[in-house]
C-alpha positions in Angstrom: 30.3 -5.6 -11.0 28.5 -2.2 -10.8 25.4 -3.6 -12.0 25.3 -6.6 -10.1 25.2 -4.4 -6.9 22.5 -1.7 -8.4 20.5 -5.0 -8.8 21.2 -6.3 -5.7 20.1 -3.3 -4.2 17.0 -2.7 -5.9 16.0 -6.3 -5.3 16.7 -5.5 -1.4 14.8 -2.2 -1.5 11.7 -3.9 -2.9 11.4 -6.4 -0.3 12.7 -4.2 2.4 9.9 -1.7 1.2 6.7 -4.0 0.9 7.5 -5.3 4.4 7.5 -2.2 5.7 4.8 -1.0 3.9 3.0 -4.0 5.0 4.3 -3.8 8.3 2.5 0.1 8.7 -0.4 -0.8 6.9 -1.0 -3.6 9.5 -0.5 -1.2 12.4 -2.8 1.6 10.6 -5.4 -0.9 10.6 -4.9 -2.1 14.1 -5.0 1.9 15.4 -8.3 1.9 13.4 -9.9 -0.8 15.9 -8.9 1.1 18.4 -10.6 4.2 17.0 -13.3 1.7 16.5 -13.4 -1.3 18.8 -16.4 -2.9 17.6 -15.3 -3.1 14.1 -11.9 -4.3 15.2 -10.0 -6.9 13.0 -10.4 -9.3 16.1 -14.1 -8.7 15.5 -15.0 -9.9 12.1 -16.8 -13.1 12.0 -15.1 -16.5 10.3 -18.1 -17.7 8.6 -18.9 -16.0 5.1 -22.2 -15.2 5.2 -22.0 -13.3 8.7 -18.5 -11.4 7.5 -19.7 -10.2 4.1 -23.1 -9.0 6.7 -20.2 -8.0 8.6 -18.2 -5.8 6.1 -21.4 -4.2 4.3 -22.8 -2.5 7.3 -19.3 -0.7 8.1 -19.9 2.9 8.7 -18.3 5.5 6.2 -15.4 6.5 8.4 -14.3 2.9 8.8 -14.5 2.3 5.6 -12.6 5.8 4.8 -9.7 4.3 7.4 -9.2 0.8 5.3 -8.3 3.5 2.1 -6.1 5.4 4.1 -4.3 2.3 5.6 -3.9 0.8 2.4 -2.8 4.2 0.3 -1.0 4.6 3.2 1.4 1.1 3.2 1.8 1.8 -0.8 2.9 5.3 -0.2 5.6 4.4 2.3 6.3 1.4 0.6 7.4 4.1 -2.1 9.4 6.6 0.0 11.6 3.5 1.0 12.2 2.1 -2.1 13.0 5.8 -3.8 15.3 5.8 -0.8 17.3 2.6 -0.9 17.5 3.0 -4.5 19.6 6.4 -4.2 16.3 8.1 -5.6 17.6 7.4 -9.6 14.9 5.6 -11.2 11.3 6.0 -10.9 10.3 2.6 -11.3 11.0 1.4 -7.5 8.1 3.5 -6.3 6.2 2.1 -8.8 6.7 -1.3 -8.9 6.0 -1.2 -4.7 2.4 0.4 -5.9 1.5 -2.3 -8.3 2.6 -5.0 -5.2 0.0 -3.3 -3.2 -2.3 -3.3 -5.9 -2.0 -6.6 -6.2 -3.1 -7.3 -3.0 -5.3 -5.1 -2.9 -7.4 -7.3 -6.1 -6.4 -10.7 -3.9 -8.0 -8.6 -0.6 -10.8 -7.7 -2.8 -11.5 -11.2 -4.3 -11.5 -13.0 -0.8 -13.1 -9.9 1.3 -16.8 -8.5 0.1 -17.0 -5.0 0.3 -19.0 -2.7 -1.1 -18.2 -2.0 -5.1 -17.4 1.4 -4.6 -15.0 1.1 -1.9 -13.5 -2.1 -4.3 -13.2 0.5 -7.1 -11.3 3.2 -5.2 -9.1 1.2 -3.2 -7.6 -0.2 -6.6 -7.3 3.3 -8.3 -5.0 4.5 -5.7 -2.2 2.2 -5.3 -0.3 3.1 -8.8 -1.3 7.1 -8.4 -0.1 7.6 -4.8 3.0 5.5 -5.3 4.1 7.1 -9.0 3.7 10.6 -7.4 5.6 9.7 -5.0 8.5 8.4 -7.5 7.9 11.4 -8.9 8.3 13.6 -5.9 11.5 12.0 -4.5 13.4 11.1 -8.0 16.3 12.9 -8.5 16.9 14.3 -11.5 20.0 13.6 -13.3 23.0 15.9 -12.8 23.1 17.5 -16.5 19.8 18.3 -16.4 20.0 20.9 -13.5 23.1 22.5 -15.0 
């Protein structure tokens, strides 16, 4: 019965986790229009060829603040799941990075951006969120004797 609950609670940390990350990630980018009005979500134009015009002519720091917000939902995403999870397997953390990577290759795919910015937005998913399994896993009991 044991395991039953372990998965149980793993299955409820992921999706506890990604909303939260998701949830955080939404509100980084939101605080970023503010920073920013004029390149505010509310902002970006519906029709393709004046988005991708659009995206393309986003100054640095905007772009810089889409990385963070993203890194930044995986990276939460993490702590929680390392959390709910009592902190005894890595993999939590880093199955909540590969979900953001994920979307981040189905944001990339539907949104233009520039190649570069494409690039490392995908590197840092997986990094940021193993580090942070890394970080917060506690080792097992024997090994610290």
């Amino acid at each position: 019965m044991t395991l039953f609950y372990q998965i149980l609670r793993q299955f409820v940390a992921f999706v506890l986790a990604a909303a939260l990350g998701s949830v955080a990630m939404l509100g980084l980018h939101t605080l970023s229009g503010v920073i920013w009005p004029e390149y505010a979500m509310e902002r970006m134009p519906s029709d393709p060829v004046q988005l991708e015009a659009f995206l393309m002519e986003l100054p640095l720091s905007v772009q810089f603040s889409v990385l963070v917000a993203h890194w930044a939902g995986a990276i939460l995403g993490a702590v929680v799941a390392m959390l709910v999870t009592r902190r005894q397997s890595r993999w939590p953390g880093v199955a909540l990075g590969a979900w953001f990577m994920i979307g981040g290759i189905a944001n990339n795919w539907m949104l233009p951006a520039p190649l570069w910015m494409e690039a490392l937005d995908l590197v840092g998913y997986i990094p940021l969120a193993f580090g942070v399994s890394y970080l917060l896993h506690r080792a097992p009991e024997a090994a610290s004797s």
